[in-house]
TORPA-4810 file (N, C-alpha, C, O; in nm, 3 decimals):
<nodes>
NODE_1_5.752_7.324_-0.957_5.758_7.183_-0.989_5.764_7.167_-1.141_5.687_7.218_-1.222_X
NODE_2_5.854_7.098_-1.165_5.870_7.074_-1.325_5.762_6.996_-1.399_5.720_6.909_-1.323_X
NODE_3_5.709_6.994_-1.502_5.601_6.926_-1.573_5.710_6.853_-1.645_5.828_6.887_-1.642_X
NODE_4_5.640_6.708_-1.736_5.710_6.601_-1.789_5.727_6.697_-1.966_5.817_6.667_-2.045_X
NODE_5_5.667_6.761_-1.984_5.660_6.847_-2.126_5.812_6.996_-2.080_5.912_7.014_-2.151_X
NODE_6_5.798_7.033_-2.021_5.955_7.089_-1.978_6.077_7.014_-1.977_6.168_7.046_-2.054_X
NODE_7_6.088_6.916_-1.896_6.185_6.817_-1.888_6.210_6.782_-2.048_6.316_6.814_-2.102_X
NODE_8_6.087_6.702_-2.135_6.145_6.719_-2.232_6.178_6.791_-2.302_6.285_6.762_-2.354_X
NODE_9_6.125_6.901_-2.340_6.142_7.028_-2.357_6.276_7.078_-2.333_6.323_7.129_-2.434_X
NODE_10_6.372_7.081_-2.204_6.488_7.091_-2.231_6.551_6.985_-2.232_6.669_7.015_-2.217_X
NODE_11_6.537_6.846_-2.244_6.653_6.756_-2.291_6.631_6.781_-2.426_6.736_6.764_-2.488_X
NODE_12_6.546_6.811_-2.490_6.585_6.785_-2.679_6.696_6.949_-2.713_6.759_6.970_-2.817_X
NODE_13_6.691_7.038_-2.597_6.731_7.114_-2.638_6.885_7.102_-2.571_6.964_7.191_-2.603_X
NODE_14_6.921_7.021_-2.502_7.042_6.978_-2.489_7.090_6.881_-2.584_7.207_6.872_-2.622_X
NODE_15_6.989_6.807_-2.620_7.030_6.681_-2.733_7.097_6.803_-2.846_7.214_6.800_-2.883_X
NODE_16_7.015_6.890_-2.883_7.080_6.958_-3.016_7.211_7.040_-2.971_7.321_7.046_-3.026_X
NODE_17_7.174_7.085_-2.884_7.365_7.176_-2.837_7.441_7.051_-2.925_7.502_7.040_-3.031_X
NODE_18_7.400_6.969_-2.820_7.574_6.844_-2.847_7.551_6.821_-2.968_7.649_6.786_-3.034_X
NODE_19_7.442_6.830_-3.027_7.466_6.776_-3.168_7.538_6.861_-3.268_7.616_6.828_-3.357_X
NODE_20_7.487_6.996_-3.227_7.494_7.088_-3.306_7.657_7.149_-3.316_7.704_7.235_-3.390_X
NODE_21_7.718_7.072_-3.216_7.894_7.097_-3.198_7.982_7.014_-3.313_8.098_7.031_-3.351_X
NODE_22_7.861_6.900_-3.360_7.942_6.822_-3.404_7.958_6.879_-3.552_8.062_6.848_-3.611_X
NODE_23_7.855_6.968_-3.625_7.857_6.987_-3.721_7.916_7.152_-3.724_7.931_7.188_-3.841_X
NODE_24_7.938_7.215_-3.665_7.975_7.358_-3.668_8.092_7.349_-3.814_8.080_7.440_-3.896_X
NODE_25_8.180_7.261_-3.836_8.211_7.256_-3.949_8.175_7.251_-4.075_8.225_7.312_-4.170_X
NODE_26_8.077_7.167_-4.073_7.999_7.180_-4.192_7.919_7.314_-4.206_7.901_7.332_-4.326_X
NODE_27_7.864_7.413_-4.135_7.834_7.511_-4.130_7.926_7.594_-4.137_7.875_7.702_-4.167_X
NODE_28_8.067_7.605_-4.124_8.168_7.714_-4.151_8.201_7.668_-4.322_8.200_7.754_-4.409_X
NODE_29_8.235_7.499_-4.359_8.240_7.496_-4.493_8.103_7.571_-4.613_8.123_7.609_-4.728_X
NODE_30_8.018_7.571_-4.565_7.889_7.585_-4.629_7.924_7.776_-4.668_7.909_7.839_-4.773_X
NODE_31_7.977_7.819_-4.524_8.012_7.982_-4.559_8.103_8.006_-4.638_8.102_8.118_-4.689_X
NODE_32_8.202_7.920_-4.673_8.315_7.916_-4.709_8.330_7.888_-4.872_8.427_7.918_-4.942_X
NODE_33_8.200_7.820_-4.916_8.188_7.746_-5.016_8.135_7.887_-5.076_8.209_7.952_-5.149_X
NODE_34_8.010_7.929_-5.045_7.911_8.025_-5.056_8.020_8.170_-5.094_8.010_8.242_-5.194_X
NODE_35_8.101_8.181_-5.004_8.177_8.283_-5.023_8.283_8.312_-5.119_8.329_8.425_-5.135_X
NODE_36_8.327_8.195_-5.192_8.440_8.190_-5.249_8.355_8.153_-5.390_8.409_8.203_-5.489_X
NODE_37_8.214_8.064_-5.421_8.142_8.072_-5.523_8.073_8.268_-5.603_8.039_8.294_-5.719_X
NODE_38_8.078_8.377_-5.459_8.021_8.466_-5.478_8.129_8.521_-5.555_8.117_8.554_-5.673_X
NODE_39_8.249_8.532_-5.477_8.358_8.611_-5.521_8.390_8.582_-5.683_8.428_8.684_-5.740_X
NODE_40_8.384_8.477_-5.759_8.396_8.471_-5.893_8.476_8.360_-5.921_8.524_8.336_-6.032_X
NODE_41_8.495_8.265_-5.778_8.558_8.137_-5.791_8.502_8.001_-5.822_8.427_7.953_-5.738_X
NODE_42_8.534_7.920_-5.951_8.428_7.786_-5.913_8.498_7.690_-5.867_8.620_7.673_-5.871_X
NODE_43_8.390_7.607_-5.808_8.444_7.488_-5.683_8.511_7.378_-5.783_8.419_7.330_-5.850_X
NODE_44_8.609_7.332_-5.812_8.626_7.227_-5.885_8.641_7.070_-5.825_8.612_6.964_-5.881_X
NODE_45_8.693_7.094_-5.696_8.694_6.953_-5.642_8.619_7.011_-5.497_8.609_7.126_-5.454_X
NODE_46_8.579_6.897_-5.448_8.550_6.878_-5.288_8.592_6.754_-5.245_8.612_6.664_-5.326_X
NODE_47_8.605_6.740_-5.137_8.602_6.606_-5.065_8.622_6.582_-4.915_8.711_6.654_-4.869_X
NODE_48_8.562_6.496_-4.822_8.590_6.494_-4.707_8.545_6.334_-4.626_8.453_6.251_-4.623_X
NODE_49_8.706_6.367_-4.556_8.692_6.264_-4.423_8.622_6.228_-4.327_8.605_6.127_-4.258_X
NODE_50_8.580_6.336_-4.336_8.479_6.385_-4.185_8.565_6.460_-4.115_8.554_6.582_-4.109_X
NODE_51_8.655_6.397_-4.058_8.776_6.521_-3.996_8.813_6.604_-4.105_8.784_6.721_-4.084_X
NODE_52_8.878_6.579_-4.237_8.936_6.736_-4.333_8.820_6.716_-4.387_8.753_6.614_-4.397_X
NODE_53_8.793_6.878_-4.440_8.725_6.890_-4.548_8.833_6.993_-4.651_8.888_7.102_-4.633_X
NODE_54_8.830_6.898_-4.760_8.928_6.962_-4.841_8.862_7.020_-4.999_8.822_6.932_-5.075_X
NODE_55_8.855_7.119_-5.030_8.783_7.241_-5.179_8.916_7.248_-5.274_9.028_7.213_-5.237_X
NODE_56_8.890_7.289_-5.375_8.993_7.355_-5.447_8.873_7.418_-5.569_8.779_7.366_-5.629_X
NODE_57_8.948_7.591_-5.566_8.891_7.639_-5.617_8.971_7.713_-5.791_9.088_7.723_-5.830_X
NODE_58_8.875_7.738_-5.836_8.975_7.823_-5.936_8.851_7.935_-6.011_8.728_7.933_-6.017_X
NODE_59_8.971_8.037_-6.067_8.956_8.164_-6.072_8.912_8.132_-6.200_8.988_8.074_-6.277_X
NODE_60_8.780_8.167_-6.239_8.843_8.109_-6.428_8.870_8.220_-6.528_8.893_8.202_-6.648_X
NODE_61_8.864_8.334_-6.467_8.912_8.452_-6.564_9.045_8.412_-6.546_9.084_8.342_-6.640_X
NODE_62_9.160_8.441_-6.429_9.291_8.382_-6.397_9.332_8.288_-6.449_9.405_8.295_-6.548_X
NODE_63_9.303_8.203_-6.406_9.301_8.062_-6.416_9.416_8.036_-6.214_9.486_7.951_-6.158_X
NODE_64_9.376_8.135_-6.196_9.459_8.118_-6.046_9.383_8.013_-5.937_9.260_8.009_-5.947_X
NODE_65_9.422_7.960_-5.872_9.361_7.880_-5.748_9.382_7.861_-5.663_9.501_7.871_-5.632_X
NODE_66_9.265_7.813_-5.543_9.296_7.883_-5.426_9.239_7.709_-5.358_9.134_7.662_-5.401_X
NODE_67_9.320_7.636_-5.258_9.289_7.512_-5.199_9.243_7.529_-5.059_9.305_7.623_-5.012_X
NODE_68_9.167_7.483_-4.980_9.169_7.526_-4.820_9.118_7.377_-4.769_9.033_7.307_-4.824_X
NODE_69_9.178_7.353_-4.675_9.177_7.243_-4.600_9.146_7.272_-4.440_9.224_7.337_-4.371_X
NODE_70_8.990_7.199_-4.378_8.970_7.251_-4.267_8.936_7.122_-4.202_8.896_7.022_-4.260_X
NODE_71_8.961_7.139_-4.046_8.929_7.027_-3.931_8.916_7.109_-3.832_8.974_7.197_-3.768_X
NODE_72_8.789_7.031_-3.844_8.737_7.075_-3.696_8.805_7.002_-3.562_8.788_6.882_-3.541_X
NODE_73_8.867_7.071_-3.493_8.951_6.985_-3.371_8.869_6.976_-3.220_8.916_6.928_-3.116_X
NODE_74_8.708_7.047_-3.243_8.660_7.044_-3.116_8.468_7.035_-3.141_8.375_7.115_-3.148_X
NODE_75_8.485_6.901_-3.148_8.364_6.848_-3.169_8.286_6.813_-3.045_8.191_6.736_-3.056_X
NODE_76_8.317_6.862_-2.933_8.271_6.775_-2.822_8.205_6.893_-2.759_8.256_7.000_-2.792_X
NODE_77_8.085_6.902_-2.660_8.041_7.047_-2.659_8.103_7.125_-2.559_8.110_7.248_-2.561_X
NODE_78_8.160_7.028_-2.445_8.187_7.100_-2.343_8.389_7.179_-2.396_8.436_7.293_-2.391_X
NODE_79_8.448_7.042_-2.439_8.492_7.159_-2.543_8.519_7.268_-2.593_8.600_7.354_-2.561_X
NODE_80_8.416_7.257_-2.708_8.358_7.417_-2.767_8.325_7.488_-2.758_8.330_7.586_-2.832_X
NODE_81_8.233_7.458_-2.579_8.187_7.551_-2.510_8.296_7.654_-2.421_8.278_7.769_-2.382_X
NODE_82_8.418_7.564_-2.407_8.530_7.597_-2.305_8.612_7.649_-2.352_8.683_7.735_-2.298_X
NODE_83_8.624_7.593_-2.506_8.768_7.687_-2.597_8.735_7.735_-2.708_8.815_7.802_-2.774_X
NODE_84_8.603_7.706_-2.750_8.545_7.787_-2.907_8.542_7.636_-2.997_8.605_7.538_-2.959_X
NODE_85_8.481_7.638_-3.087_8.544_7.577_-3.191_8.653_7.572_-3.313_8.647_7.615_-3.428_X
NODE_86_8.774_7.490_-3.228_8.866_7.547_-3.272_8.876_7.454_-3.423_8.854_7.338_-3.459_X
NODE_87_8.924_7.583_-3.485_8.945_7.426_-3.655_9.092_7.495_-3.693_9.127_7.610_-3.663_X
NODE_88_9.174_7.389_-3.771_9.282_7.379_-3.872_9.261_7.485_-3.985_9.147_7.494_-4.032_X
NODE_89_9.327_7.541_-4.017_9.233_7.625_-4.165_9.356_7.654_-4.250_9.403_7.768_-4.248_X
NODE_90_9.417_7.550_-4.331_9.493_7.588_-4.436_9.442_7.607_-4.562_9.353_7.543_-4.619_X
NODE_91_9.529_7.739_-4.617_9.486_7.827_-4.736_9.583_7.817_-4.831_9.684_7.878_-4.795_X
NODE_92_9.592_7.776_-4.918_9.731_7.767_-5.051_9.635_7.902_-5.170_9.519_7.941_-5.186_X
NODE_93_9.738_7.924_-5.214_9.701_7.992_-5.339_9.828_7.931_-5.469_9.941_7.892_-5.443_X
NODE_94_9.776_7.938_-5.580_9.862_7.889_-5.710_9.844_7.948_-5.842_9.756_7.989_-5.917_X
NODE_95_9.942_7.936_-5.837_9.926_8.004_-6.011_10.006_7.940_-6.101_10.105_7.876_-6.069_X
NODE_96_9.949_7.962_-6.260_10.004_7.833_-6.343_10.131_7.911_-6.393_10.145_8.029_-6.424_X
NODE_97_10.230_7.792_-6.390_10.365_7.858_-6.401_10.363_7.866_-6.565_10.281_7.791_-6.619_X
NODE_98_10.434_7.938_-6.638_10.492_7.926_-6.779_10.616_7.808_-6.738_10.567_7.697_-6.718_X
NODE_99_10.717_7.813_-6.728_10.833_7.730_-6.707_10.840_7.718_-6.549_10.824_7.811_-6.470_X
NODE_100_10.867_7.587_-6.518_10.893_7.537_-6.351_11.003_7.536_-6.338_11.035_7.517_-6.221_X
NODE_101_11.109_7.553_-6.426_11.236_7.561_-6.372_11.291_7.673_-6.269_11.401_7.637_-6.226_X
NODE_102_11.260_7.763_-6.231_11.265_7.846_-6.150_11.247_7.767_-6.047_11.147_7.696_-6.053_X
NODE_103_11.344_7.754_-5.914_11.329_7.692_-5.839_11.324_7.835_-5.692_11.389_7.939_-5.701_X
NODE_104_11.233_7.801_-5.573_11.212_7.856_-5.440_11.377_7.902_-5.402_11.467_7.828_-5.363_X
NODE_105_11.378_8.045_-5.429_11.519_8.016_-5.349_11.541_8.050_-5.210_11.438_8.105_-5.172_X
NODE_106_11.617_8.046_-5.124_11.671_8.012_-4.975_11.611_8.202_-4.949_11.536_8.244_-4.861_X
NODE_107_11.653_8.250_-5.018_11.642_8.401_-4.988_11.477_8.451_-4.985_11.440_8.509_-4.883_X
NODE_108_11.403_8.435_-5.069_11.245_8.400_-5.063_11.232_8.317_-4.987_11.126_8.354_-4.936_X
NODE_109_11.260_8.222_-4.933_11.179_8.167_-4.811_11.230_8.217_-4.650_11.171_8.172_-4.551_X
NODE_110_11.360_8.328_-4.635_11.411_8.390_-4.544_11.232_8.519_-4.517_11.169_8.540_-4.413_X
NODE_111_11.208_8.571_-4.656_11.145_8.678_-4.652_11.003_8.639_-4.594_10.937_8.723_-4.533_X
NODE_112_10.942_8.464_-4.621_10.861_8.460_-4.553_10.789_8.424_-4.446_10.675_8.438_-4.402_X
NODE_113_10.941_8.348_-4.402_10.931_8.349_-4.251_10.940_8.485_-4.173_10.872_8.538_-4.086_X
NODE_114_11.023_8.509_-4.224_11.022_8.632_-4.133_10.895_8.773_-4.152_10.889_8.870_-4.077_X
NODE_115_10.812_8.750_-4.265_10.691_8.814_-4.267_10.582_8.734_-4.193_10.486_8.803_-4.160_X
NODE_116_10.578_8.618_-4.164_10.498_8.500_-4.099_10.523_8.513_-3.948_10.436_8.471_-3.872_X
NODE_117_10.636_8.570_-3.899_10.661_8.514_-3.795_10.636_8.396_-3.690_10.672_8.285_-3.729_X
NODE_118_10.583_8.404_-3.574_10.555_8.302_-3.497_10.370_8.220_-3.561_10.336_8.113_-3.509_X
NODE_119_10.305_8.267_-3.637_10.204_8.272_-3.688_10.171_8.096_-3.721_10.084_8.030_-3.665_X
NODE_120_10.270_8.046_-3.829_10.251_7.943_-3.884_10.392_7.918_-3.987_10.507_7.944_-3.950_X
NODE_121_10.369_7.887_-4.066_10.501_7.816_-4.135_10.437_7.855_-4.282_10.338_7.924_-4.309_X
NODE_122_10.521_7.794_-4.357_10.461_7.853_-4.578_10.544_7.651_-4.597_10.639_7.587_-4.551_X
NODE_123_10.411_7.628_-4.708_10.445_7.467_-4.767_10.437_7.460_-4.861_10.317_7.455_-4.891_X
NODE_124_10.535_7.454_-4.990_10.550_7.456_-5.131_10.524_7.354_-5.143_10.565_7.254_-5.084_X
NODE_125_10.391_7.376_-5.285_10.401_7.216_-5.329_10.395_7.257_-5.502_10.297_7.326_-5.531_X
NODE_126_10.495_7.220_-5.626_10.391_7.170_-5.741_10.324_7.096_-5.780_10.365_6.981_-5.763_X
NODE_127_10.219_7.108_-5.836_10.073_7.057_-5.888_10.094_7.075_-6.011_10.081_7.191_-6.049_X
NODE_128_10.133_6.972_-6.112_10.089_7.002_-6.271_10.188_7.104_-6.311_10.308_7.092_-6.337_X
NODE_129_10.091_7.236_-6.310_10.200_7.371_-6.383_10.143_7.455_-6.321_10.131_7.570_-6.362_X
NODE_130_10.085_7.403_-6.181_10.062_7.526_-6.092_10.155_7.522_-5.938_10.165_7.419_-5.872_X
NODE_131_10.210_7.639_-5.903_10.296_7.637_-5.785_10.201_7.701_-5.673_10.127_7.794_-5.703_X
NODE_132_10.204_7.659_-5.571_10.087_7.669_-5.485_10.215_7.732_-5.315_10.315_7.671_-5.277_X
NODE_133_10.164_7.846_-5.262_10.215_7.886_-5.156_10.104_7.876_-5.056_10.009_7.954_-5.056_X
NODE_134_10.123_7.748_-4.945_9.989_7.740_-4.825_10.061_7.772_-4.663_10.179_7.764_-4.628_X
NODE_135_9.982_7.797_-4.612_10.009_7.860_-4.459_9.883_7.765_-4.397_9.775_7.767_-4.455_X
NODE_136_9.903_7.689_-4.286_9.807_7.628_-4.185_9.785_7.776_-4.078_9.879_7.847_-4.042_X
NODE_137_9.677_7.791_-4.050_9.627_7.896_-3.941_9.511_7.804_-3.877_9.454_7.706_-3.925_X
NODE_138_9.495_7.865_-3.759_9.432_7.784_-3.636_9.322_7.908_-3.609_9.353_8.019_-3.565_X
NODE_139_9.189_7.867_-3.644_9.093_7.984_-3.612_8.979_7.924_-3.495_8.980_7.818_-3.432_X
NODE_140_8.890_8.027_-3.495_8.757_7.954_-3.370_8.650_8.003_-3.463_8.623_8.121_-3.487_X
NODE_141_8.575_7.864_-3.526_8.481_7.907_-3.631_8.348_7.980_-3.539_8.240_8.007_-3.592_X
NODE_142_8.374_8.002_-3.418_8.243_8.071_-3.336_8.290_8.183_-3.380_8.231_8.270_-3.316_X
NODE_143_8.385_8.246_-3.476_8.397_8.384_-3.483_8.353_8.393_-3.653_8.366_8.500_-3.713_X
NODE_144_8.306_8.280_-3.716_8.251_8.321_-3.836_8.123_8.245_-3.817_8.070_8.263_-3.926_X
NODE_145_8.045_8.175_-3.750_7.940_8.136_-3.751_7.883_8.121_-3.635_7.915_8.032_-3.556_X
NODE_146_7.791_8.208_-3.614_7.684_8.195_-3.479_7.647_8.058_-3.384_7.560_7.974_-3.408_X
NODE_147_7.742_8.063_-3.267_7.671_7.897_-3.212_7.524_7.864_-3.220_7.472_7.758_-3.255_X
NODE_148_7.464_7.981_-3.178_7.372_7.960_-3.134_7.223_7.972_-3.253_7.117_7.915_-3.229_X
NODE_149_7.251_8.073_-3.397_7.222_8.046_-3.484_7.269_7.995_-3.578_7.204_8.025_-3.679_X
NODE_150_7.371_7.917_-3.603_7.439_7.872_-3.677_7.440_7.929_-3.840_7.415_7.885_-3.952_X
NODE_151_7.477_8.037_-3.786_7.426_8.131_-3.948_7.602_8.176_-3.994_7.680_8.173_-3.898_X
NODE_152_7.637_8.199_-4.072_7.783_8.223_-4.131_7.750_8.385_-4.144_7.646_8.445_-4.175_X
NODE_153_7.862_8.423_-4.113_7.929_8.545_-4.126_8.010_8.575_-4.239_8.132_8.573_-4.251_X
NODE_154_7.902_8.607_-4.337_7.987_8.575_-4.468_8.057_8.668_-4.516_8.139_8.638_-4.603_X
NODE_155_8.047_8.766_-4.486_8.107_8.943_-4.481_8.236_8.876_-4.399_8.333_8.934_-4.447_X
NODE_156_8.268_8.813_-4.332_8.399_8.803_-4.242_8.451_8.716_-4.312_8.569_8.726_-4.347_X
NODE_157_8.363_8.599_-4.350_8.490_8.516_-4.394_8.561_8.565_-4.523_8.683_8.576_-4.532_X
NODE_158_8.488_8.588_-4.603_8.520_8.639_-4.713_8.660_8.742_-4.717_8.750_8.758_-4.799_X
NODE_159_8.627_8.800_-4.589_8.706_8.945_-4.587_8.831_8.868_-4.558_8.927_8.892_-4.631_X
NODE_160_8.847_8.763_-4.446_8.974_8.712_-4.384_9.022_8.602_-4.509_9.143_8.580_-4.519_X
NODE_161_8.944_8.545_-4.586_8.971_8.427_-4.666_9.062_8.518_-4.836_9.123_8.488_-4.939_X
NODE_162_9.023_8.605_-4.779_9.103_8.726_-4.911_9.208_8.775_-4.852_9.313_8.749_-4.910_X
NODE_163_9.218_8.857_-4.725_9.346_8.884_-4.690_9.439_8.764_-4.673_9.554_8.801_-4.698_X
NODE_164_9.435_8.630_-4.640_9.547_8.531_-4.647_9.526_8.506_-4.803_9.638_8.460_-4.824_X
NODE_165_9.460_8.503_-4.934_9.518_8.436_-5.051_9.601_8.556_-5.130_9.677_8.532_-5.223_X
NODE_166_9.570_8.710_-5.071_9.617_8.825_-5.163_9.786_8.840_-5.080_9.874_8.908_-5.132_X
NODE_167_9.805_8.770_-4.959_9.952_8.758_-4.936_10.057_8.650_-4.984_10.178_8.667_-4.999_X
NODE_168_9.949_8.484_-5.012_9.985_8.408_-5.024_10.051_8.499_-5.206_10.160_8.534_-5.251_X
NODE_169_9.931_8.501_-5.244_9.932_8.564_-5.367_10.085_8.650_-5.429_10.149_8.631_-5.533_X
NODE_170_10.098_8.714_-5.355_10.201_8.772_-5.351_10.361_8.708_-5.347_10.461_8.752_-5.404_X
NODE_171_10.349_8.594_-5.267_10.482_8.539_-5.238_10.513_8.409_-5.379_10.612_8.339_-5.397_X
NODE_172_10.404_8.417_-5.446_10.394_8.287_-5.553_10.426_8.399_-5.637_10.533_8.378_-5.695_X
NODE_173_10.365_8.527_-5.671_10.410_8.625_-5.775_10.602_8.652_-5.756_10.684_8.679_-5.844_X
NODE_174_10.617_8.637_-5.650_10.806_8.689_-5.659_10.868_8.575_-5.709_10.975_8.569_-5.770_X
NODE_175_10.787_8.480_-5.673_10.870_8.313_-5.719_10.853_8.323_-5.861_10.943_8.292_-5.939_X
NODE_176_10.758_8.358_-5.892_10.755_8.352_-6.018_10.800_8.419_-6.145_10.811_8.385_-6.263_X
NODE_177_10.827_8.552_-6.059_10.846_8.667_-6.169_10.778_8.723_-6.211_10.815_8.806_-6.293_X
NODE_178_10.654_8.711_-6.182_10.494_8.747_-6.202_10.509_8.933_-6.185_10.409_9.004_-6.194_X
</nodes>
């Protein structure tokens, strides 16, 4: 027979599941922030919708920078429980051009689709006198932060948040002549 101290006992602990779905983003940004402050990057902007949360970082030995834009697309628990928490996770990297006249040519953007394949797409933008190469990727932040402790995996993100800016990296260096 159930006692009235159990019952509540597990509704507060259902109250927090659902709650705790809603913020799993803010707990993957928090790893994200943490991780990219360790590496030798400072945060220069933040800002958020509640749906994006959008950083931009920069290198200040470089002066290179790195933007990431995330949404959480599964705030609901049953959800998150059913497909992960899935989020948006675009990564740009930039570097400050000497001269912008160099324009993207048709032949560089053959090379990175076809290194991208079915993956995602590449979105040129200039900024100022920095040229920025970003890729949208679709991740399940239950694979960098514990549902159930909501603790970040900061050894992972770090590791994955470097292998996409050291490729992005790469495709802004051929544009550039770098």
């Amino acid at each position: 027979m159930a006692t009235f101290e159990q019952l509540v006992k597990d509704s507060w602990k259902l109250a927090e599941e659902e709650h705790a779905a809603t913020y799993m983003d803010e707990v993957f940004v928090g790893g994200l922030v943490s991780t990219m402050l360790e590496s030798g990057h400072a945060l220069f902007d933040v800002s958020s919708t509640g749906d994006y949360h959008n950083m931009l970082f920069e290198n200040l030995d470089t002066q290179d920078r790195v933007i990431i834009q995330v949404r959480h697309s599964s705030n609901a628990l049953a959800e998150a429980k059913t497909l992960g928490h899935r989020m948006q996770f675009t990564c740009g990297y930039g570097m400050r051009a000497k001269k912008m006249g160099k324009l993207i040519s048709s032949r560089w953007k053959e090379s990175l689709s076809d290194a991208l394949g079915d993956i995602g797409s590449i979105m040129y933008d200039v900024q100022g006198n920095y040229l920025f190469a970003s890729m949208p990727l679709y991740i399940i932040a239950d694979d960098y932060v514990d549902p159930d402790t909501l603790m970040p995996d900061f050894d992972k993100i770090a590791e994955h948040v470097s292998v996409v800016t050291e490729k992005l990296k790469e495709f802004v260096e051929v544009n550039l002549g770098a």
